[in-house]
N, C-alpha and C positions, 0 to 999 in steps of 0.2 A: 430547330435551325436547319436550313436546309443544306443538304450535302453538295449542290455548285456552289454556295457561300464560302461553306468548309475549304472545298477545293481550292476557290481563289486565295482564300486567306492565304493557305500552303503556299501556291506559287505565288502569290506576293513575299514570302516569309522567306522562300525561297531567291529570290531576285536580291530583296534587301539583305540579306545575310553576303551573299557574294559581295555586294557593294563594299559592303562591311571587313570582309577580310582584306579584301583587292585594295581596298584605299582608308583604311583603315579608322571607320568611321561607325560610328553605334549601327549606323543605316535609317537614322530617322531625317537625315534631311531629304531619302528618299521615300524612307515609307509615310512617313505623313500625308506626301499627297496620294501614292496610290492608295491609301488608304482609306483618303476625302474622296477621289475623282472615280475611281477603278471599280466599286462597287455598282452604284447609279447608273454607270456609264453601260453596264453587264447586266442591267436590269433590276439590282439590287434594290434595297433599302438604305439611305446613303447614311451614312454615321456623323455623329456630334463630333465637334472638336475635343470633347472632353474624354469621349468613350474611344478615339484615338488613340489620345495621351496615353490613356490607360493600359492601352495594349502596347502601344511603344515603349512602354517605360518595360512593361517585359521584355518587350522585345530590344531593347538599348542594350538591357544590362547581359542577356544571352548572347548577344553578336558581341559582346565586346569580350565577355571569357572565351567564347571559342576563339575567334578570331587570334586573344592575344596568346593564347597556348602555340598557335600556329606560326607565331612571329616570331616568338621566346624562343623556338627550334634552331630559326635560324639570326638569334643573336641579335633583334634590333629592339628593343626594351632597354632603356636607361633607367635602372631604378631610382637614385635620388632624384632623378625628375620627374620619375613617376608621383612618387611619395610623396614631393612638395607639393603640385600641382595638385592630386589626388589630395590627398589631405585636406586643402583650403578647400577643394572645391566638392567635396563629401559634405562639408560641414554646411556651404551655401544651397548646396542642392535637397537638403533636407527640408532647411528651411523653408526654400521657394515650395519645394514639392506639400509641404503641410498648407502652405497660406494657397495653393493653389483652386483648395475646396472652394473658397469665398470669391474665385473669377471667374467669368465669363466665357462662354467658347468664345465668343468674338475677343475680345483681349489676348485669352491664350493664343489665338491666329495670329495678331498683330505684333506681339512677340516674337512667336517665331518667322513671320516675315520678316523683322526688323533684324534678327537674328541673323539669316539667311542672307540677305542683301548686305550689311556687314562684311558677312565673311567672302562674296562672292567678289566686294570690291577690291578686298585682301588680296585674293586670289588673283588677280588681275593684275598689280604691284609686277614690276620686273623682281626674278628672282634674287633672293642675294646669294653671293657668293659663302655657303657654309659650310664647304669642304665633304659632301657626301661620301666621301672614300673613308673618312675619319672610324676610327673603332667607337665602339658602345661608351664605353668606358671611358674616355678621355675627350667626352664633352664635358664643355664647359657653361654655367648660366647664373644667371643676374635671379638668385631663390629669393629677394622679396619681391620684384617683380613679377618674379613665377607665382609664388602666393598672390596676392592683390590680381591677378588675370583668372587666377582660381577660383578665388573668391565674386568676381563680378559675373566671369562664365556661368557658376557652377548656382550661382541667382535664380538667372532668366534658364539655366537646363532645367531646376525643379520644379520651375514655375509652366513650363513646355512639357513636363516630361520626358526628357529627352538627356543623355549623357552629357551633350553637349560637343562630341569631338567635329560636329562639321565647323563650328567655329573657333575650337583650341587648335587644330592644326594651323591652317592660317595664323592663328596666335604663337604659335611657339615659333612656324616658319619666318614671319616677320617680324616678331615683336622679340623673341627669347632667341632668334637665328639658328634654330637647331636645324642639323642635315634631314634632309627630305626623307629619306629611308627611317631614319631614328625616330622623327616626329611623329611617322603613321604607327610603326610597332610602338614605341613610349603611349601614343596617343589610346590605345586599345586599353590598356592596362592603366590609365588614367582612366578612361570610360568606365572600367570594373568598380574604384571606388565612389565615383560620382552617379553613376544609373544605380548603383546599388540601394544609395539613399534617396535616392528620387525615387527608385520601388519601395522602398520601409514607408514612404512621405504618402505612397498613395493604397498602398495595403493598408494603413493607421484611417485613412478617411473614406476606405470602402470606393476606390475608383478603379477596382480591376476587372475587367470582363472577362472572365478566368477561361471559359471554353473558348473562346474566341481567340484570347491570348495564345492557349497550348496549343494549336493548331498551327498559330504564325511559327511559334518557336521552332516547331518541329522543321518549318522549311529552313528556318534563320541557321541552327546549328550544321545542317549538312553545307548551305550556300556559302557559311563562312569558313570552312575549309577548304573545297575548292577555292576562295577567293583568295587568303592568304599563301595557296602555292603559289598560283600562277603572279601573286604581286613581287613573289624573287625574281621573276624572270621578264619585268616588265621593267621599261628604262623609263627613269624618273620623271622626266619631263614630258611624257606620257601620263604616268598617272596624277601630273598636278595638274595638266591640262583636263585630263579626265576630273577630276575634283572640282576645277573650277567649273568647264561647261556643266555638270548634274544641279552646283549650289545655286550658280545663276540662272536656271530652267526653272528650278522650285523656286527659289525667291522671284521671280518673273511672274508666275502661278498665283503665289501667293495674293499680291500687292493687287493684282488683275480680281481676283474673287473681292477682296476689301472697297478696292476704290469704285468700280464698275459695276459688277454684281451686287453688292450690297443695297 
């Protein structure tokens, strides 16, 4: 394997990891495309959608322990919300992540485009009012809807390889009204149980490209600590606008390779 390959990976592994801690998201609604695009474009050998997955789903579930160790610090992790959500959506992302041997890179693509655009239109929604000053601990939420959002998320993340937080944020912001701060830390720590199972889902059917993986990871763990300091010190409506323009650039990407390209 050649060692510019290596490199890139790093600084890609690197870039997504920051993404990750900073807005509190696995980092695969960014690294999927550098992933697709950023090789070829560098001279490379361009990669499957599948042998993507594969490295995302390590790379999910690593940005999301670093990251939420980094959050937990400074107190934005609501455990029963983690635990519901996590919970239903462990158990869905397993699943997806086993049936995912028997799909298509194209379908895998179309998912997480559909994924993506989803969450981008979310993001766009005026904010609601959910009191982000609010402590950890005295949020409040609707746990069978938190379940059933777990459960449908945590599907289409096994089936992508992917945690799933670009579009449970959005979800808990609008749908469960959790504060913007709580949503990204809760969100990382929801990420741990859900990519955990979507890595068992693609370890069990032999879809990891293990050197390739260890390489992202190495960038993913340093980029998501830098990412989660500087996210205390960034004011929220900053990084949901950040959130939304990254989700709508990749879902834009996406939809553009499937309908045009194809």
């Amino acid at each position: 394997m050649e060692p510019g390959f290596l490199s890139t990976l790093f600084a890609l592994g690197l870039f997504g990891g920051f993404v990750s801690g900073l807005l509190g998201i696995g980092g695969g609604i960014i690294m999927v495309p550098l992933l697709l695009y950023t090789p070829p474009a560098l001279g490379f050998a361009a990669l499957s959608m599948k042998t993507v997955a594969g490295i995302t789903s390590v790379q999910s579930f690593v940005g999301a322990v670093s990251g939420a160790i980094g959050h937990n610090r400074h107190k934005r992790i609501n455990l029963p919300l983690a635990l519901t959500m996590g919970g239903s959506m462990a158990i869905a992302s397993f699943a997806g992540s086993l049936a995912s041997v028997q799909i298509s890179s194209r379908f895998m693509l179309m998912v997480f485009a559909g994924m993506a655009i989803v969450a981008a239109v979310m993001m766009f929604i005026p904010a609601p009012k959910t009191g982000d000053t609010i402590d950890r601990d005295e949020v409040v939420f609707n746990k069978l809807l938190a379940t059933i959002v777990g459960l449908v998320i945590g599907t289409l993340s096994g089936i992508i390889g992917q945690g799933g937080a670009f579009l449970f944020i959005p979800a808990m912001l609008y749908i469960l009204r959790i504060p913007t701060r709580i949503a990204i830390g809760s969100a990382l720590a929801i990420g741990i149980a859900s990519s955990i199972f979507v890595l068992l889902g693609r370890l069990g059917t032999h879809q990891i490209p293990y050197i390739m993986s260890l390489v992202l990871v190495l960038g993913v763990v340093l980029g998501a600590q830098l990412g989660s300091t500087l996210s205390q010190k960034t004011p929220r409506v900053v990084l949901r606008r950040i959130l939304a323009v990254l989700i709508t650039a990749a879902a834009g990407k996406m939809w553009y390779e499937i309908l045009v390209l194809s």
